[in-house]
N, C-alpha and C positions, 0 to 999 in steps of 0.2 A: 119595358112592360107596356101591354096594350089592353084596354080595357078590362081592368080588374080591380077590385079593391084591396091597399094594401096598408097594411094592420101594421102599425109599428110601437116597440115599445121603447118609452123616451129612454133617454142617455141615462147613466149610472150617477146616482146621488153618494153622499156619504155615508149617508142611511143603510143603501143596498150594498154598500162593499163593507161595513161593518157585522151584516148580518143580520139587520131587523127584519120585521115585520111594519112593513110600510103600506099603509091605508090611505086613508084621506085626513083624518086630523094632524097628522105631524105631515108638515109642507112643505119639507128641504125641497131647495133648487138642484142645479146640475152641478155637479163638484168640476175638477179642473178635465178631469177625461172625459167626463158625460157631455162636456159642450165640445168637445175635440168631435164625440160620435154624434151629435146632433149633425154640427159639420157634413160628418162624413155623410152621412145621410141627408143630406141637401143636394150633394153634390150627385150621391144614388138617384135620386128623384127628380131629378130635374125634366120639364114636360110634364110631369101629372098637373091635373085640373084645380083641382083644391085638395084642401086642408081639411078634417074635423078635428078637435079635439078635447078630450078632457078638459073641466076646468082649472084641474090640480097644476101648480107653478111646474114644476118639471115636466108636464106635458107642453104646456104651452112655452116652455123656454125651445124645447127642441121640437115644436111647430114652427116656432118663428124662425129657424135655421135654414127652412123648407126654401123659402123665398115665395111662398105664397099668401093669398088671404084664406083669415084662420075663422071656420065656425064655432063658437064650443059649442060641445052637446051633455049635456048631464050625465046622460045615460052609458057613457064611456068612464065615467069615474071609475076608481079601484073600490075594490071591496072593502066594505067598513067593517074593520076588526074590531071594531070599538073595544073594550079595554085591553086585549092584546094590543093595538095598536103604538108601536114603540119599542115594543119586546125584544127582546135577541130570541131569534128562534131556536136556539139550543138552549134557551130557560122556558120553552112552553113544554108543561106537564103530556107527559108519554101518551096520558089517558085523554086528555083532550084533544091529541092528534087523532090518539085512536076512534073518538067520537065521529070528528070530523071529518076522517076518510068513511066513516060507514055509511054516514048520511048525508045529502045532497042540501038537505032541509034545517040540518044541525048549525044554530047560531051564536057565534063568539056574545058573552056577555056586551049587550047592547051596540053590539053589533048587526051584519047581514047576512045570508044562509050565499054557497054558491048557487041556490039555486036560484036565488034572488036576482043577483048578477046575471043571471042566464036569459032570462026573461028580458031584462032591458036592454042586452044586448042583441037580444037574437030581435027587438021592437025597431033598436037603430040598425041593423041590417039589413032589415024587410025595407026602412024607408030608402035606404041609402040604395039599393040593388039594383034597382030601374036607370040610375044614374050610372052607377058604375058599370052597366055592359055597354055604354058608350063614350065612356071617356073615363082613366083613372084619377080614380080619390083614395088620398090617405087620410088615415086615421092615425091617428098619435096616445095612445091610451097606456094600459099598465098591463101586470101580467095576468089578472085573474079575466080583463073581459077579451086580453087577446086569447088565451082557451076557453071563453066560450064562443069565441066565435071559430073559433075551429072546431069544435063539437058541432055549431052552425050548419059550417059546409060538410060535415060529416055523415051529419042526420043520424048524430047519436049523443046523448044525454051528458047531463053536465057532472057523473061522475067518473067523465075520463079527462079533468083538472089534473087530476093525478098523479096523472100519467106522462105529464106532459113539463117541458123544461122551456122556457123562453128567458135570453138572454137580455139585457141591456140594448138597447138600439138594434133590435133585432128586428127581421123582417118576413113575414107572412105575407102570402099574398094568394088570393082569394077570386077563381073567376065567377062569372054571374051569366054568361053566357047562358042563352035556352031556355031557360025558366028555374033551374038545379045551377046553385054553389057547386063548386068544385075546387079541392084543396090543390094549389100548383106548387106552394113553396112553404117552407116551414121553418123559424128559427134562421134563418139566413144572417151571418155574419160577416162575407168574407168582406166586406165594405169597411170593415173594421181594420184589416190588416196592417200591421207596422203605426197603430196608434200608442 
């Protein structure tokens, strides 16, 4: 990978293979496979420039894997579900998903809207962009601000969240070339193979 920014989401907790809804208040680390993908993903990356990441413990467990030095930046945090947060997603009510998909702006009980996420992420993009068309940086984040940052490079609105599946230790990657993001990879797993 040659000057690009690439978007990675940390390795698999207990949390995510159980089926929650995981935000920021609940701050499991990486379970036994999630640091196996952290791994593997060190060894994918290896030669990029630096690090940012989340300040949430599983981001920063599978930044330190990188073998680089680590920024945190706030503004890559996951989206705060605040009272969902913890929930098994087949116990959230039909009619609150349906809220949720309709509106960008619609916010979980003291919680964040996606459209909130959208904004801080597309803030740490703009700074991060100038760097990245001269040398790659990764990001180490979660799954709601890695679609918005591909809505970013899309230059289209943060309700195609949606739409979009991002796996555990997954890998996006993001050129900055010319002045215009441009989406080159999406979801990338095969770094994961025979874990």
């Amino acid at each position: 990978m040659r000057d690009v920014l690439i978007v990675v989401r940390h390795g698999r907790t207990e949390a995510n293979a159980t089926g929650l809804l995981l935000g920021r208040r609940v701050d499991p680390g990486l379970d036994a496979l999630g640091l196996r993908q952290a791994e593997a993903l060190g060894r994918l990356l290896q030669g990029a420039h630096r690090v940012v990441s989340s300040p949430l413990l599983r981001t920063r467990q599978t930044a330190a894997c990188l073998g680089l030095p680590v920024t945190v930046d706030e503004r890559w945090v996951e989206l705060d579900y605040g009272e969902l947060d913890g929930t098994p997603i087949a116990e959230v009510p039909a009619d609150t998903w349906a809220a949720w998909r309709a509106d960008v702006d619609w916010t979980p009980p003291g919680g964040e809207s996606l459209h909130t996420v959208g904004q801080r992420v597309r803030s740490a993009l703009d700074d991060l962009a100038e760097e990245a068309r001269e040398q790659d940086v990764v990001v180490v984040t979660h799954v709601s601000p890695i679609k918005a940052a591909v809505a970013w490079a899309l230059g289209v609105g943060d309700e195609i969240t949606w739409r979009l599946f991002s796996a555990p230790a997954s890998v996006t990657q993001i050129a900055v070339r010319g002045g215009t993001p441009s989406l080159h990879g999406f979801n990338s797993v095969a770094h994961l193979d025979g874990l």
